[in-house]
N, CA, C and O atoms as a GROMACS GRO file, in nm:
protein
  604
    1UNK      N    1  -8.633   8.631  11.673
    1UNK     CA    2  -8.768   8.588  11.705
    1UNK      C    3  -8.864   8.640  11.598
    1UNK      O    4  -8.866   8.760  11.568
    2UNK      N    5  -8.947   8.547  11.537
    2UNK     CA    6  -9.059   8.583  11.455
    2UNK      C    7  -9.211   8.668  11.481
    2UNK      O    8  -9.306   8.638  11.552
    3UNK      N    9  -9.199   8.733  11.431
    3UNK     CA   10  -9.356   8.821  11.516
    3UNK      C   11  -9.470   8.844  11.380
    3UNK      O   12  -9.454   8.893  11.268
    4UNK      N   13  -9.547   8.807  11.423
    4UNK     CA   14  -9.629   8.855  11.287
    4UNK      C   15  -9.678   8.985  11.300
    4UNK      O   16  -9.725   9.030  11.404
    5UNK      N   17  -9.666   9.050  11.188
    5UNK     CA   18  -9.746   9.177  11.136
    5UNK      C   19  -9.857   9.227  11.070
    5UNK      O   20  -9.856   9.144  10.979
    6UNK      N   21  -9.940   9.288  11.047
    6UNK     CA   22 -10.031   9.308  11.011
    6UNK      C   23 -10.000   9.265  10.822
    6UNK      O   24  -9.900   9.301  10.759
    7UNK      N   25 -10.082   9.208  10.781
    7UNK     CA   26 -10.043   9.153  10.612
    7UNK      C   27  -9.978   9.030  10.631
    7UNK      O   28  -9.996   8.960  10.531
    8UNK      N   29  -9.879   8.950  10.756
    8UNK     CA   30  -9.863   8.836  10.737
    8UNK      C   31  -9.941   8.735  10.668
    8UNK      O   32 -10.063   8.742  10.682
    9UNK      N   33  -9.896   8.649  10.601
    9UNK     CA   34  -9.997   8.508  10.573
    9UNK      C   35  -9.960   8.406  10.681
    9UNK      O   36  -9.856   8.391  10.744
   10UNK      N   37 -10.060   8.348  10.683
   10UNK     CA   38 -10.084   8.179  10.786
   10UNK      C   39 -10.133   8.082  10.681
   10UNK      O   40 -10.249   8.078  10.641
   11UNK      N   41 -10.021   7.997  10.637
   11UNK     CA   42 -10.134   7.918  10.617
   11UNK      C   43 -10.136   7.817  10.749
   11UNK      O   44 -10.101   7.826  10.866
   12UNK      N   45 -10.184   7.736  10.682
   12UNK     CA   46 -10.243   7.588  10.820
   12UNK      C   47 -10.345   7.518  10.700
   12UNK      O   48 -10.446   7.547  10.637
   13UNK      N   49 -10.214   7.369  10.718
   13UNK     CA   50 -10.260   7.272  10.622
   13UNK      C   51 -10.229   7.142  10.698
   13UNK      O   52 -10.133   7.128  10.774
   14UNK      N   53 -10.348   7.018  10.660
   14UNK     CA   54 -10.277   6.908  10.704
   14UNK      C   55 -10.219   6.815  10.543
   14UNK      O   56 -10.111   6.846  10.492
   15UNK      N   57 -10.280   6.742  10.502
   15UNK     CA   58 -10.259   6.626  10.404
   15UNK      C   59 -10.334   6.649  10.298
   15UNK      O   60 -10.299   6.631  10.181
   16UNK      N   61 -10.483   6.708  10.351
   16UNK     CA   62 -10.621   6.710  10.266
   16UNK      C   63 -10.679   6.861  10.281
   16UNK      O   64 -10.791   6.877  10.232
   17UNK      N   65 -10.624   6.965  10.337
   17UNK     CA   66 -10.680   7.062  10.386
   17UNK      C   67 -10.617   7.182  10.385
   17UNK      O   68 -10.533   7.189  10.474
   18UNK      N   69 -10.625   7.288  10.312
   18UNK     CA   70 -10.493   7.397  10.379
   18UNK      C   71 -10.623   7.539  10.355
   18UNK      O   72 -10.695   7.567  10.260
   19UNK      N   73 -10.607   7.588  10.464
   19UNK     CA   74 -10.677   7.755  10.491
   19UNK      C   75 -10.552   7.871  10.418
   19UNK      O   76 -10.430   7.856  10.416
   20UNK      N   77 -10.609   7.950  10.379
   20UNK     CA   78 -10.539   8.070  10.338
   20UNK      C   79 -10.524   8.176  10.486
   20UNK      O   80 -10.610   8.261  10.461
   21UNK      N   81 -10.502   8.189  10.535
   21UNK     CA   82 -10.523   8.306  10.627
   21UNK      C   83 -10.450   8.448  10.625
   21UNK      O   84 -10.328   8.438  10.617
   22UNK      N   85 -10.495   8.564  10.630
   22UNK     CA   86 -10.388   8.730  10.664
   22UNK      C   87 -10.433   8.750  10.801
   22UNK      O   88 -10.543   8.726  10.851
   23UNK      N   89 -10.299   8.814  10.864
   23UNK     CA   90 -10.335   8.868  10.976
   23UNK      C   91 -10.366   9.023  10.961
   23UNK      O   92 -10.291   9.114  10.928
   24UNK      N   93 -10.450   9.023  10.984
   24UNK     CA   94 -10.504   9.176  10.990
   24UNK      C   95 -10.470   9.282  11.105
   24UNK      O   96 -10.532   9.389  11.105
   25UNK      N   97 -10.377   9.257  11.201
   25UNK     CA   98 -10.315   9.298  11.336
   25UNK      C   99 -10.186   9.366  11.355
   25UNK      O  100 -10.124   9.437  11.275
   26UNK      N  101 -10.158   9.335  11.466
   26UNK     CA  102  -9.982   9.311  11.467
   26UNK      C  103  -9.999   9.163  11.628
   26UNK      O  104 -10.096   9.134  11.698
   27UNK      N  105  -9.892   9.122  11.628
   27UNK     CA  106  -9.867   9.018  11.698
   27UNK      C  107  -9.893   9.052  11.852
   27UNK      O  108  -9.888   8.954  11.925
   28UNK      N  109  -9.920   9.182  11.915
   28UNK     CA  110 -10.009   9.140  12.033
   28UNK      C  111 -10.131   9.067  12.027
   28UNK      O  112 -10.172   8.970  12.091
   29UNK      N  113 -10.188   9.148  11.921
   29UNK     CA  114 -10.385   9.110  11.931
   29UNK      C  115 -10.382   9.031  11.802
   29UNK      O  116 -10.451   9.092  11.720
   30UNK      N  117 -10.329   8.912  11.746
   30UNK     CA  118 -10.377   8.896  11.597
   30UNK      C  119 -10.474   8.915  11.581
   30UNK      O  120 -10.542   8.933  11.682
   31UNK      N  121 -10.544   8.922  11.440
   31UNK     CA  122 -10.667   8.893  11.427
   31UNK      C  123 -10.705   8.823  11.304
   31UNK      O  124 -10.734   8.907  11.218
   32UNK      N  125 -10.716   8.704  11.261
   32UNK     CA  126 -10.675   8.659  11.129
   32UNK      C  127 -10.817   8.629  11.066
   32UNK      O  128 -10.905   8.564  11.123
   33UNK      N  129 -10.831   8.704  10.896
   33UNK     CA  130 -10.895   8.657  10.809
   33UNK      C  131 -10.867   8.521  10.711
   33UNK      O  132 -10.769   8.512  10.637
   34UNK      N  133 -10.942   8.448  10.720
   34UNK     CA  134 -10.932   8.323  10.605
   34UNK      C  135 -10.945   8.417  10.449
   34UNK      O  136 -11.042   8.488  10.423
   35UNK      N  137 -10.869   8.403  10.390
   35UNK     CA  138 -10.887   8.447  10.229
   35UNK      C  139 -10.924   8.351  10.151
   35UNK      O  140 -11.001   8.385  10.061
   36UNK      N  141 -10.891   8.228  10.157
   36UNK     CA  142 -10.884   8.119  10.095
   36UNK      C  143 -10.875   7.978  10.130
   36UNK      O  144 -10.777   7.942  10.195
   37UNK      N  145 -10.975   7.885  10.092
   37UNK     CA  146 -10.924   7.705  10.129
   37UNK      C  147 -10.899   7.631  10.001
   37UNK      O  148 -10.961   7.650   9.896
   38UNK      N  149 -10.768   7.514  10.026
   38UNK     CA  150 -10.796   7.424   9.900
   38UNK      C  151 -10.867   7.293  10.082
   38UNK      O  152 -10.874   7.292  10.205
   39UNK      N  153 -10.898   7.216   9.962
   39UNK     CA  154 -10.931   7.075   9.973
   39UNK      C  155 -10.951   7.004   9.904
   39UNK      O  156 -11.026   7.033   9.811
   40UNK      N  157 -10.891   6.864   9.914
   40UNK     CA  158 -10.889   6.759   9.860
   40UNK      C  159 -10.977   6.648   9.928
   40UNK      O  160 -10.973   6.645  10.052
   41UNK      N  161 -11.061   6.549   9.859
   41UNK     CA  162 -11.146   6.459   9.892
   41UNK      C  163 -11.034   6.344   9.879
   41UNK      O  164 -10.977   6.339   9.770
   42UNK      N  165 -11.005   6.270   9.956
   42UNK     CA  166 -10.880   6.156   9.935
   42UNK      C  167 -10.976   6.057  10.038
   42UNK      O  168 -10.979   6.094  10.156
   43UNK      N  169 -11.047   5.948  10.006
   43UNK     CA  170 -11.068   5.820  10.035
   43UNK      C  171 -10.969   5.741  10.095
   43UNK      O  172 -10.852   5.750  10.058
   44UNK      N  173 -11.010   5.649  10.203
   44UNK     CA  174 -10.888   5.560  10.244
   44UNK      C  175 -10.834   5.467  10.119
   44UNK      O  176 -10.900   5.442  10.018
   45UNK      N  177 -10.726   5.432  10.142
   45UNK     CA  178 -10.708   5.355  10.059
   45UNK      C  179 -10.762   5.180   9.984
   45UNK      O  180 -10.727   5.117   9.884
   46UNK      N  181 -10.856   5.157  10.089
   46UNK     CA  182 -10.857   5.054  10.077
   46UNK      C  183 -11.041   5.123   9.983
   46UNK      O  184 -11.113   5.055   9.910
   47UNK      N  185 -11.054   5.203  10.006
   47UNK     CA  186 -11.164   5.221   9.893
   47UNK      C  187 -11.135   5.288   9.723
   47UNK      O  188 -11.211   5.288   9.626
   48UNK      N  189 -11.022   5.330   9.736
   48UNK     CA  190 -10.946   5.393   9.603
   48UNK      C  191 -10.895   5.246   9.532
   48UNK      O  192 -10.909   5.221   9.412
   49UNK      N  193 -10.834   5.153   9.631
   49UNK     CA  194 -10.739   5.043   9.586
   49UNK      C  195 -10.879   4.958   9.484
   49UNK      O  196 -10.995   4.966   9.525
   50UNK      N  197 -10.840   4.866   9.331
   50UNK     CA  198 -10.902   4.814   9.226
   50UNK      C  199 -10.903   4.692   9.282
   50UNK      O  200 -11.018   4.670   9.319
   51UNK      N  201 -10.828   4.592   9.311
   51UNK     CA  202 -10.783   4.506   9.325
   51UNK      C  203 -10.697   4.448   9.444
   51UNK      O  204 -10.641   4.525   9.522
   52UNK      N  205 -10.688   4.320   9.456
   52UNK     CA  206 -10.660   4.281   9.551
   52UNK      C  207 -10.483   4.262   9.531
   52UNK      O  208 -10.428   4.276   9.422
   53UNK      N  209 -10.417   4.229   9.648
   53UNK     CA  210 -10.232   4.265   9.594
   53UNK      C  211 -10.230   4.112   9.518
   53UNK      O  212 -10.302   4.013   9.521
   54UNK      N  213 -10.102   4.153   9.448
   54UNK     CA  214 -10.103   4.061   9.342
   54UNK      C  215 -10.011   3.980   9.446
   54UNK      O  216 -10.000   3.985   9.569
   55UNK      N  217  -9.948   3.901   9.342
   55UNK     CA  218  -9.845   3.748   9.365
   55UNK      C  219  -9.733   3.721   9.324
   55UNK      O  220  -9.705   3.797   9.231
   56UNK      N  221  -9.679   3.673   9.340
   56UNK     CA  222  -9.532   3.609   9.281
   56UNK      C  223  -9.523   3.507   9.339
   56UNK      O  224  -9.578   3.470   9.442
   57UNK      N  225  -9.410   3.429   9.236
   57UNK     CA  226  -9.367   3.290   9.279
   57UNK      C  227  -9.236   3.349   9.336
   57UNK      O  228  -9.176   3.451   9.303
   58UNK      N  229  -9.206   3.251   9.438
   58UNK     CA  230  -9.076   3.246   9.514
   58UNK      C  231  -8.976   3.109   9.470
   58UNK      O  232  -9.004   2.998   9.425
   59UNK      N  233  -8.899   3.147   9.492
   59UNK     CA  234  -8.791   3.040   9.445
   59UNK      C  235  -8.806   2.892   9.464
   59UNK      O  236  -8.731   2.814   9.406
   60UNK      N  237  -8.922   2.841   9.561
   60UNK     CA  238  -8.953   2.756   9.588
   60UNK      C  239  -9.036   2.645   9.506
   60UNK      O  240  -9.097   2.712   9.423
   61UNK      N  241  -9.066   2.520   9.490
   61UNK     CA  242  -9.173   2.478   9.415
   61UNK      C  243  -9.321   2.533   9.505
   61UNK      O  244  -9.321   2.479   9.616
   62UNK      N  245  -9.428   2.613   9.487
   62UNK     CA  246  -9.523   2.597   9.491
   62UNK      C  247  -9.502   2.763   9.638
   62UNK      O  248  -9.601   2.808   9.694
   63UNK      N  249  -9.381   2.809   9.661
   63UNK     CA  250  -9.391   2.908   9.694
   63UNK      C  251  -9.421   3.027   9.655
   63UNK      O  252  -9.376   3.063   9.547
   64UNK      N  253  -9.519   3.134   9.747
   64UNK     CA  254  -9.549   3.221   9.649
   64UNK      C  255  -9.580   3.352   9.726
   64UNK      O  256  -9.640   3.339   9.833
   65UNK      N  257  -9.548   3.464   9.690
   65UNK     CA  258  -9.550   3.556   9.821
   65UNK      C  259  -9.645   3.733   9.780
   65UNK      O  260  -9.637   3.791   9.672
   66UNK      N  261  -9.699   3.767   9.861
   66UNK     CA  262  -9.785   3.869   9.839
   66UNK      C  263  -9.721   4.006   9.815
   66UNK      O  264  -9.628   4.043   9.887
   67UNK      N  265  -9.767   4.080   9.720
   67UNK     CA  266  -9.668   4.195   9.676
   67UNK      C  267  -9.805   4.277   9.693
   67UNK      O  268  -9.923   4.251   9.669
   68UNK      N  269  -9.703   4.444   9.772
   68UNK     CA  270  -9.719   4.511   9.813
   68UNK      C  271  -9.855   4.601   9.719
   68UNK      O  272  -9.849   4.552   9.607
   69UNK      N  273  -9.936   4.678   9.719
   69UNK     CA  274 -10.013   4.713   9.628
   69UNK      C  275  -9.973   4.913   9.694
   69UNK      O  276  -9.940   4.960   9.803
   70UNK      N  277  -9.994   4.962   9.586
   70UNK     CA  278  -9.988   5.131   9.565
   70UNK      C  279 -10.061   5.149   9.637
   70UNK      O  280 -10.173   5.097   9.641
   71UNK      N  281  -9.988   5.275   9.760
   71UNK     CA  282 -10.086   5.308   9.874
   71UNK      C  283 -10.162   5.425   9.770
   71UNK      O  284 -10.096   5.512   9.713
   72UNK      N  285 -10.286   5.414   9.757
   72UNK     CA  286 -10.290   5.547   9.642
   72UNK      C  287 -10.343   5.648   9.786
   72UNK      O  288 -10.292   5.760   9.776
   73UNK      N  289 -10.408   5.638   9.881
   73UNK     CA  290 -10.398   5.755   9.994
   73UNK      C  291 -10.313   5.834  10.036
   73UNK      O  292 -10.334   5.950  10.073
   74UNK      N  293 -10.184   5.762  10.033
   74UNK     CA  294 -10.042   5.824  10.089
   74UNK      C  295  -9.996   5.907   9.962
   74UNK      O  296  -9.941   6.016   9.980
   75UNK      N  297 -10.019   5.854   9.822
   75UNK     CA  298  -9.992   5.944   9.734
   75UNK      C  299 -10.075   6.056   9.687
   75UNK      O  300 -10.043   6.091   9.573
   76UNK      N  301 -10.162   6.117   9.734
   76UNK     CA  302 -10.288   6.184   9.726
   76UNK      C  303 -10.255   6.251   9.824
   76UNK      O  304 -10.295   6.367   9.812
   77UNK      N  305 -10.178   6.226   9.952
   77UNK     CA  306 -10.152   6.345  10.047
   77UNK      C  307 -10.025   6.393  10.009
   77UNK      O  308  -9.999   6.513  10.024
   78UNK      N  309  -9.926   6.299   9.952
   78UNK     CA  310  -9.820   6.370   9.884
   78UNK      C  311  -9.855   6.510   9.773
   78UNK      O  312  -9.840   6.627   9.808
   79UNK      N  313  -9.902   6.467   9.636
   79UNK     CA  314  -9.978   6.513   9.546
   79UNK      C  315 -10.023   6.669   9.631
   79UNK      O  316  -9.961   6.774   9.617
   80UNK      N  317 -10.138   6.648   9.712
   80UNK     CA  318 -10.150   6.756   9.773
   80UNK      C  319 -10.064   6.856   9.827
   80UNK      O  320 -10.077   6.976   9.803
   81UNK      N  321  -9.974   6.806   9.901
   81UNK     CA  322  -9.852   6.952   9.940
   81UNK      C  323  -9.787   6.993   9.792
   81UNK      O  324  -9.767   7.110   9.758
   82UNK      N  325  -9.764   6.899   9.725
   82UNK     CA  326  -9.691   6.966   9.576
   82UNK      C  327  -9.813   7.079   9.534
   82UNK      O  328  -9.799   7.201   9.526
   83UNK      N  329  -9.907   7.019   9.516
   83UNK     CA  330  -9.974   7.117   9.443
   83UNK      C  331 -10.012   7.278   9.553
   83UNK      O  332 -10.027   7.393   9.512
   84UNK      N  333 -10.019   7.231   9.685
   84UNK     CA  334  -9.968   7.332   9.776
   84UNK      C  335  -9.888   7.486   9.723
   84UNK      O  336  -9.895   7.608   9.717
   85UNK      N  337  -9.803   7.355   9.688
   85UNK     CA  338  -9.608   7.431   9.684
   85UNK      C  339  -9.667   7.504   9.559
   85UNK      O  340  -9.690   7.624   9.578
   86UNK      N  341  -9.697   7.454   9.431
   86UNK     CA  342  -9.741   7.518   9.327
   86UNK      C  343  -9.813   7.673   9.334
   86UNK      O  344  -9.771   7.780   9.291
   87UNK      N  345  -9.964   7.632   9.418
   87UNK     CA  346 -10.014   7.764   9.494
   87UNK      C  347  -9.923   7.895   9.536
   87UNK      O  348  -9.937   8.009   9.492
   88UNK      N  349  -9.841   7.856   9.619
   88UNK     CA  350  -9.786   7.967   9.726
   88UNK      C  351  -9.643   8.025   9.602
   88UNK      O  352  -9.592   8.136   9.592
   89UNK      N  353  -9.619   7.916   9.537
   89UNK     CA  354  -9.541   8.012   9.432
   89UNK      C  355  -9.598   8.133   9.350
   89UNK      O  356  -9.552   8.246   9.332
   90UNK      N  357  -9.762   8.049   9.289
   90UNK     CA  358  -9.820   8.183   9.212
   90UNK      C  359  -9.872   8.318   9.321
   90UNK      O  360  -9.924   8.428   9.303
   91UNK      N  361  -9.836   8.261   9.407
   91UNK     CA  362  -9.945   8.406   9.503
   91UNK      C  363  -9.817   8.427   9.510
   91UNK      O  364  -9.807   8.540   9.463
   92UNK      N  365  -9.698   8.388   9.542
   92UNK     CA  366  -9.592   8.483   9.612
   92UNK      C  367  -9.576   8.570   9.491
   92UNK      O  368  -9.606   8.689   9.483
   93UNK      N  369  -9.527   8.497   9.402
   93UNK     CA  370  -9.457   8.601   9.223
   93UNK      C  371  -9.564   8.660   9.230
   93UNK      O  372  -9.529   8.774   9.259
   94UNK      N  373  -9.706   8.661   9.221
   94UNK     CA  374  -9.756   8.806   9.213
   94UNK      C  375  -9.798   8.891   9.327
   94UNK      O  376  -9.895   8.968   9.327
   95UNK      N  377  -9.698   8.866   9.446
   95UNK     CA  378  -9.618   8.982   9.559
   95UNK      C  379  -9.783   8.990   9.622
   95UNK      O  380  -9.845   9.090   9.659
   96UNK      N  381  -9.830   8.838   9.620
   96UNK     CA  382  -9.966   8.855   9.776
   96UNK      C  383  -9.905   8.848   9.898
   96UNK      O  384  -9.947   8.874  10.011
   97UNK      N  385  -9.819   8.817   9.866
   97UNK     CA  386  -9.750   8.854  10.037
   97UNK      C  387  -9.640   8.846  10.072
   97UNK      O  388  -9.589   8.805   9.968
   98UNK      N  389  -9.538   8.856  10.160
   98UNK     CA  390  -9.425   8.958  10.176
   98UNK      C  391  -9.360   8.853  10.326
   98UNK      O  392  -9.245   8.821  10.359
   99UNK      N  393  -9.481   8.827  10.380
   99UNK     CA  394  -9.420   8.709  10.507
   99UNK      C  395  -9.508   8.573  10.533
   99UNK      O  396  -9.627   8.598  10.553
  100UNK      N  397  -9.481   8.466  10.536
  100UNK     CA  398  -9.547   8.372  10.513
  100UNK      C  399  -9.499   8.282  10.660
  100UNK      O  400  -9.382   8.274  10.697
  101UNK      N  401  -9.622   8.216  10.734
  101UNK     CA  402  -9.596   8.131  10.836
  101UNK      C  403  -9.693   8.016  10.787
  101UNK      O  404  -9.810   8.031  10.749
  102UNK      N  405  -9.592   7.856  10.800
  102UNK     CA  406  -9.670   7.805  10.780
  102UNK      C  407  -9.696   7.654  10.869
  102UNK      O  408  -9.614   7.562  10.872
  103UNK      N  409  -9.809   7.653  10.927
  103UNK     CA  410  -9.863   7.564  11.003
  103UNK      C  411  -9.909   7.436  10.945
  103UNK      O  412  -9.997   7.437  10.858
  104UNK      N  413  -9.839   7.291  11.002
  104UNK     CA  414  -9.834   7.179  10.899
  104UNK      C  415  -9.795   7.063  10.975
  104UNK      O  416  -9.701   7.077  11.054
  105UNK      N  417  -9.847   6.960  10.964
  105UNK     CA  418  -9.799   6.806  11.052
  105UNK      C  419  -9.642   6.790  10.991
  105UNK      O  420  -9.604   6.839  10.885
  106UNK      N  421  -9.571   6.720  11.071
  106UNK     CA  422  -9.391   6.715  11.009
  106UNK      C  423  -9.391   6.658  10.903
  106UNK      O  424  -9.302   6.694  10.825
  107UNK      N  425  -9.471   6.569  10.864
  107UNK     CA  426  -9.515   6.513  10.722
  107UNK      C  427  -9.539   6.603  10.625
  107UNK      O  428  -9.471   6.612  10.522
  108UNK      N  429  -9.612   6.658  10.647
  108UNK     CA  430  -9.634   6.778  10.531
  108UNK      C  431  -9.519   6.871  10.487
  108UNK      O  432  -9.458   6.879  10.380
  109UNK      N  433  -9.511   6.923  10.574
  109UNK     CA  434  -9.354   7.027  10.589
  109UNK      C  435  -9.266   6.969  10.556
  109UNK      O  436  -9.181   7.041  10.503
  110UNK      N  437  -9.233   6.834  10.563
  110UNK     CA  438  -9.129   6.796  10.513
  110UNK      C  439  -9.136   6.811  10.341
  110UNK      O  440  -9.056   6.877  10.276
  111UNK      N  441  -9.284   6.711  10.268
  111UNK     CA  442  -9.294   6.758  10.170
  111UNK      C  443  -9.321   6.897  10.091
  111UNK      O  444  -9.312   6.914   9.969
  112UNK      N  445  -9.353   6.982  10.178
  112UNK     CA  446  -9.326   7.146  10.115
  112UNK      C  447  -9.196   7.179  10.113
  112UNK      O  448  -9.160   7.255  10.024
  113UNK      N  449  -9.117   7.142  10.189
  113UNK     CA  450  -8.960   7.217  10.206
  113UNK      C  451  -8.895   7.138  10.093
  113UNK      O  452  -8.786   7.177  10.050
  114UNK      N  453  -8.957   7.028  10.039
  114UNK     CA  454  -8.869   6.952   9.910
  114UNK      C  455  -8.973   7.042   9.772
  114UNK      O  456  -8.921   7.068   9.663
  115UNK      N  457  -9.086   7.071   9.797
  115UNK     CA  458  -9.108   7.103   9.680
  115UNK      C  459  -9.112   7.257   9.626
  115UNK      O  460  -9.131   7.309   9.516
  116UNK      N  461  -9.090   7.298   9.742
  116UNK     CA  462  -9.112   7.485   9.778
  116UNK      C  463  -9.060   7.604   9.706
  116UNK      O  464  -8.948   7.630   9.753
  117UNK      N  465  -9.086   7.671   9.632
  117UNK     CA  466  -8.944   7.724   9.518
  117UNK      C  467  -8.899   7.818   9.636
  117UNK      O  468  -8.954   7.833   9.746
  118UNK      N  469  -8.765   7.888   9.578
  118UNK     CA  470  -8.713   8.000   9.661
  118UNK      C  471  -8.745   8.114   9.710
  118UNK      O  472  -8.702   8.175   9.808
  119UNK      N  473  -8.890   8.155   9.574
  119UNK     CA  474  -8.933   8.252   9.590
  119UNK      C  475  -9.009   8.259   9.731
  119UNK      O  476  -9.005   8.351   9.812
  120UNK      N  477  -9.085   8.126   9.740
  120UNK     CA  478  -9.157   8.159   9.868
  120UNK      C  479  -9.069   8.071   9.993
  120UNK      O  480  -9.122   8.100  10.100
  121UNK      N  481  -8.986   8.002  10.006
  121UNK     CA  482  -8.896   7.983  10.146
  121UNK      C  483  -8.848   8.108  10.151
  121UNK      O  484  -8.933   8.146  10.232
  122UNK      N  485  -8.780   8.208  10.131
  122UNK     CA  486  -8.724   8.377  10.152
  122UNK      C  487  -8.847   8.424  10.210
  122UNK      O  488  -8.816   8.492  10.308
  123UNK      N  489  -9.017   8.418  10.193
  123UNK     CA  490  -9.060   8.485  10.259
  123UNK      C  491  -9.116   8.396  10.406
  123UNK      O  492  -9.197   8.425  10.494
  124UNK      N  493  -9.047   8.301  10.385
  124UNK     CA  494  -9.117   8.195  10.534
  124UNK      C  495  -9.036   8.257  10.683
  124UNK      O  496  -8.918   8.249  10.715
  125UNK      N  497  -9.116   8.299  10.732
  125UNK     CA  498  -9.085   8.396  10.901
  125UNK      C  499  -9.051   8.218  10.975
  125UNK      O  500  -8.946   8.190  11.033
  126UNK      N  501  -9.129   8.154  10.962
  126UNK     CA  502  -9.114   8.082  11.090
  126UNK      C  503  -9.257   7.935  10.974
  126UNK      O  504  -9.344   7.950  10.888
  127UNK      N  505  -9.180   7.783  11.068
  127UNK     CA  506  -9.270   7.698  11.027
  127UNK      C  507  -9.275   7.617  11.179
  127UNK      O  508  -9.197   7.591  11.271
  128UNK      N  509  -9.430   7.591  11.142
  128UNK     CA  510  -9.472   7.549  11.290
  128UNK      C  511  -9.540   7.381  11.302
  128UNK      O  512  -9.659   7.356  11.282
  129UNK      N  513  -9.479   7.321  11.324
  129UNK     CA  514  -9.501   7.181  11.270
  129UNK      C  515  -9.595   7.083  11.392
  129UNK      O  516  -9.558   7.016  11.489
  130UNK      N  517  -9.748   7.117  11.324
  130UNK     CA  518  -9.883   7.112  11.429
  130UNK      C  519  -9.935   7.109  11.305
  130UNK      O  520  -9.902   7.159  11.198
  131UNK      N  521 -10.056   7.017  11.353
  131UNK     CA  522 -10.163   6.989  11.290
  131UNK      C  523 -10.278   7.100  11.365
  131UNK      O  524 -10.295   7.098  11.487
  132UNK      N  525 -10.349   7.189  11.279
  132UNK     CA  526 -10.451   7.309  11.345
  132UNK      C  527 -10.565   7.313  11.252
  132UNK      O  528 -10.660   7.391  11.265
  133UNK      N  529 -10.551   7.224  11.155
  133UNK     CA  530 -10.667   7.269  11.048
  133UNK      C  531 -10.856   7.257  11.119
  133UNK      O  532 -10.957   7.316  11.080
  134UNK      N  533 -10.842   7.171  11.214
  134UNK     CA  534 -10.934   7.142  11.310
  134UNK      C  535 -10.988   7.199  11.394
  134UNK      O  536 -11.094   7.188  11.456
  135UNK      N  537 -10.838   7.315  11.391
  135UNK     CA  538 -10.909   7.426  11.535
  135UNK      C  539 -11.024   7.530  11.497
  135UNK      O  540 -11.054   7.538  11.378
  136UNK      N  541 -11.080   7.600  11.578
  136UNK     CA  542 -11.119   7.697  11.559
  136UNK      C  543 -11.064   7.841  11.528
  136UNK      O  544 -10.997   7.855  11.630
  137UNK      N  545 -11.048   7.949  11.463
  137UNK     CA  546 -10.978   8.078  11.431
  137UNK      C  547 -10.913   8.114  11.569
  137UNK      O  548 -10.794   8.100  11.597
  138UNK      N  549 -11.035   8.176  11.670
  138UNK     CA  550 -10.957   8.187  11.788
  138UNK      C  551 -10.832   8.139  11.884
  138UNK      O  552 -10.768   8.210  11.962
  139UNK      N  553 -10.811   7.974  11.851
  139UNK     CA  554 -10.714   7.908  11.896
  139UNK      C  555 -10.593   7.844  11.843
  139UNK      O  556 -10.490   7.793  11.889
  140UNK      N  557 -10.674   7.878  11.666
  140UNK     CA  558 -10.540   7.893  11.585
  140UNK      C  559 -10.420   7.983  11.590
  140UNK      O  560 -10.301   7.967  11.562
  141UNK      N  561 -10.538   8.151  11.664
  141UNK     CA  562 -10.460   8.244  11.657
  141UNK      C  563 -10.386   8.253  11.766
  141UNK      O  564 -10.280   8.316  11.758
  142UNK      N  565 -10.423   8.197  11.882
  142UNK     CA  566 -10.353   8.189  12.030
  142UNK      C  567 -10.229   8.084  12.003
  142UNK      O  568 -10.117   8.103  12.050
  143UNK      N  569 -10.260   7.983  11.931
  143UNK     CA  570 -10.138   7.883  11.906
  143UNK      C  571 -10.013   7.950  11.832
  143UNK      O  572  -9.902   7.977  11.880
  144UNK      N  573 -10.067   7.970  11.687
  144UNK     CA  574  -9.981   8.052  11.651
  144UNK      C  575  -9.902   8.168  11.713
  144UNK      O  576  -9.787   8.155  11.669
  145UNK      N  577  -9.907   8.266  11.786
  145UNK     CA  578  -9.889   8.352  11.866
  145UNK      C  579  -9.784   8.321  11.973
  145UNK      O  580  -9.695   8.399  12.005
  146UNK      N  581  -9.808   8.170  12.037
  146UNK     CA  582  -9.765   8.087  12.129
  146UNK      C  583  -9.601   8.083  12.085
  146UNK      O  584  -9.500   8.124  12.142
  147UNK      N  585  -9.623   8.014  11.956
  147UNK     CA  586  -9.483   7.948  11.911
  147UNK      C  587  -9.427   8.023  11.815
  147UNK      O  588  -9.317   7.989  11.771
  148UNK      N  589  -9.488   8.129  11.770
  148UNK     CA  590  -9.380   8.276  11.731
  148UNK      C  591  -9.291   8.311  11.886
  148UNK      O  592  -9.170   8.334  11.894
  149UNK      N  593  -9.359   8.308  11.963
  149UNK     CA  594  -9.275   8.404  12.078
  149UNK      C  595  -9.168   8.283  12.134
  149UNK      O  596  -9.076   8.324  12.206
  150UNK      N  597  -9.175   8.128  12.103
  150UNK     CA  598  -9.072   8.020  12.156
  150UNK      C  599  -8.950   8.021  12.034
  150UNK      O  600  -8.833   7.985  12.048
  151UNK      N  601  -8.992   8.054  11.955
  151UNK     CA  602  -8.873   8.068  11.799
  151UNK      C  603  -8.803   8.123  11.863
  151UNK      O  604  -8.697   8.164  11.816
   0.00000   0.00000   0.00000
């Protein structure tokens, strides 16, 4: 079972958003400081997109069929966990922290666990696959707390 300790990290990220957090406690009472936020400004796509989807002819005389256009939103939340993953490597190699929990929609987590170096999966206690970037501190810290003690 995972317990956080006083010096743990939290993060809690969704697509566009990730908080830095330390727990300043031990896992009866957390008490967590934010150290740090990234954010990314990512537009829907249909305001990023130039142009309208292009065309092709189909095998047919005068058939012709609509081709797909670059979600550039979906790649902008990708983009974001990489550069995530990038982050938590430089803080881990210079030894900011020692246990890492990290709070993330299954989307996300999926793309951190592909881009994540080793250095920082060895310090991952526990991953908690929730969207929290929305909550307030207090109920981040009760959530979190929640699903350390179900691990």
């Amino acid at each position: 079972m995972a317990r956080l300790k006083e010096g743990t990290w939290v993060v809690v990220t969704d697509s566009e958003k990730a908080l830095f957090i330390r727990n300043l406690t031990d896992h009866q009472d957390p008490n967590f400081e934010v150290l740090g936020e990234e954010a990314q400004e990512n537009p829907s796509d249909i305001e990023q997109s130039a142009n309208r989807p292009g065309r092709m002819h189909d095998g047919g005389p005068g058939h012709r069929s609509a081709m797909d256009d670059t979600d550039w939103h979906e790649l902008a939340k990708e983009r974001f966990a990489k550069d995530l993953s990038d982050i938590l490597y430089e803080k881990a190699h210079k030894g900011a922290f020692d246990r890492l929990v990290i709070a993330a929609s299954p989307q996300v987590l999926g793309v951190l666990r592909a881009e994540m170096h080793k250095e920082v999966t060895d310090k991952i206690i526990a991953e908690i696959p929730k969207t929290l970037t929305n909550h307030p501190m207090e109920k981040i810290e009760e959530i979190i707390k929640a699903e350390l003690v179900d691990q």
